[in-house]
C-alpha positions as CSV (number, residue, x, y, z in Angstrom):
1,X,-64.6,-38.9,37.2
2,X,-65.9,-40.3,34.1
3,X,-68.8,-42.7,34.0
4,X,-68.1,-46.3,33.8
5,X,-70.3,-47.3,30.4
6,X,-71.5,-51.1,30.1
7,X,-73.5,-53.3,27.7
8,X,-76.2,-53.3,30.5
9,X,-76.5,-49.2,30.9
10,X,-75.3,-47.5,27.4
11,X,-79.0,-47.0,26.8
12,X,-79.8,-45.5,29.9
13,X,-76.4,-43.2,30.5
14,X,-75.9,-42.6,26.6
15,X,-78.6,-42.6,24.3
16,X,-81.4,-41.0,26.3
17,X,-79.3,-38.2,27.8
18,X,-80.4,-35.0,28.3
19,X,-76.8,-33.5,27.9
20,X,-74.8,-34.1,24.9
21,X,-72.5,-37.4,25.6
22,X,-68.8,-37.9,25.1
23,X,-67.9,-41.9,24.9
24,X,-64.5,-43.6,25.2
25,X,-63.8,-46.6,24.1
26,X,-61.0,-48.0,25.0
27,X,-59.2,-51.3,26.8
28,X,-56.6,-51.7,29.4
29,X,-53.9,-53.3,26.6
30,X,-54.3,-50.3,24.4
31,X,-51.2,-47.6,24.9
32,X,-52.8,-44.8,22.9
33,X,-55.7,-45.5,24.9
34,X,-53.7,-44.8,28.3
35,X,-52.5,-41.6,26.7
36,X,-56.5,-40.5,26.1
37,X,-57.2,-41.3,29.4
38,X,-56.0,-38.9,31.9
39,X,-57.4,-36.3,29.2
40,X,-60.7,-38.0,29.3
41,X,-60.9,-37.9,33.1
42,X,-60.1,-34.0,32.8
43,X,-63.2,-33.2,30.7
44,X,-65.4,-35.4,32.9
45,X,-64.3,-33.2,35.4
46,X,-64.4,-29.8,33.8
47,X,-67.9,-30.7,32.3
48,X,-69.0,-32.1,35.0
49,X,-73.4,-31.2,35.0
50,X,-73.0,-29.6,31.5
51,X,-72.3,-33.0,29.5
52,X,-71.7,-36.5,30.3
53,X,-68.5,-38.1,29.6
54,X,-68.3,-42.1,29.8
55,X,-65.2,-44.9,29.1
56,X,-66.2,-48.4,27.5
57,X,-64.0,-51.1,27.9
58,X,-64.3,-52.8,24.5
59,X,-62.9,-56.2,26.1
60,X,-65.7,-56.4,28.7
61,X,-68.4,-54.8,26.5
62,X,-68.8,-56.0,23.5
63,X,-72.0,-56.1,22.2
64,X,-72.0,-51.8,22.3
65,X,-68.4,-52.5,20.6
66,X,-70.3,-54.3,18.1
67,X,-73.5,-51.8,17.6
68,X,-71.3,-48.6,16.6
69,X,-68.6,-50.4,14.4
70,X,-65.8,-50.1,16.9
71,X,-62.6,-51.5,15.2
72,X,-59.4,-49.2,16.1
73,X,-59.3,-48.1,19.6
74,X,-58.9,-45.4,21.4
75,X,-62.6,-44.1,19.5
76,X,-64.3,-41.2,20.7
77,X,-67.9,-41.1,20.2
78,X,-69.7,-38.0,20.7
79,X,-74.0,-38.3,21.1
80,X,-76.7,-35.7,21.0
81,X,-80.2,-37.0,21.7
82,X,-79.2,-40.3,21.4
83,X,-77.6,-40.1,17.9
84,X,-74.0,-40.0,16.9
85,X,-73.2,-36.1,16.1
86,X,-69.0,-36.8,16.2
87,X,-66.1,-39.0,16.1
88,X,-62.4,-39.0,16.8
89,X,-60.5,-42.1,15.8
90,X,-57.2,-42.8,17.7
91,X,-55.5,-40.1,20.4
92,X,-56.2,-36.7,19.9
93,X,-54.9,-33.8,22.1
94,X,-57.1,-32.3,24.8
95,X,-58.0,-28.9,23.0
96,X,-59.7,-31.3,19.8
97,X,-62.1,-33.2,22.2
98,X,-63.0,-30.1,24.0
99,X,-63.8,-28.6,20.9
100,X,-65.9,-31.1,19.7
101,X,-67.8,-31.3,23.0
102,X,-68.1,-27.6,23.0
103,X,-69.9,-27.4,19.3
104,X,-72.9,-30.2,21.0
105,X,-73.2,-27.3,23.3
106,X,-73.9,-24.8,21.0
């Protein structure tokens, strides 16, 4: 299941990972949102020890809205050591975000 990212732990869970980090942010009013998250959940699962995969709910956090510039939602943000390597803006299917996760692997 994917990791429940805040204000309070994005540090912690996202910028000093040792794996690379896939973040979602998203909110419960957003429909494109609803359709990333089932495919969200599935990579959480799949990757599950090889990479960490997180959702933000903009609405509830949003001073780590704020830091990265998050306007249009559903925005994927993918990290590696802590810096942002990746981005995809607004749904995307599965195979794309696999992808990217896959090329922080490399």
């Amino acid at each position: 299941m994917a990791l429940v990212i805040t204000d309070a732990n994005f540090e912690e869970v996202v910028l000093k990972s040792d794996k690379p980090v896939l973040v979602d942010f998203w909110a419960e009013w957003c429909g494109p949102c609803r359709m990333v998250g089932p495919v969200v959940e599935e990579l959480a699962r799949e990757y599950d020890g090889k990479a960490v995969i997180g959702k933000v709910d903009v609405d509830s956090n949003p001073e780590v809205s704020m830091k990265f510039g998050i306007r249009n939602i559903p925005a994927l943000l993918f990290f590696k050591n802590g810096e942002i390597v990746d981005k995809q803006i607004g749904a995307a299917p599965k195979s794309v975000l696999a992808n990217k996760l896959e090329a922080q692997m490399a």
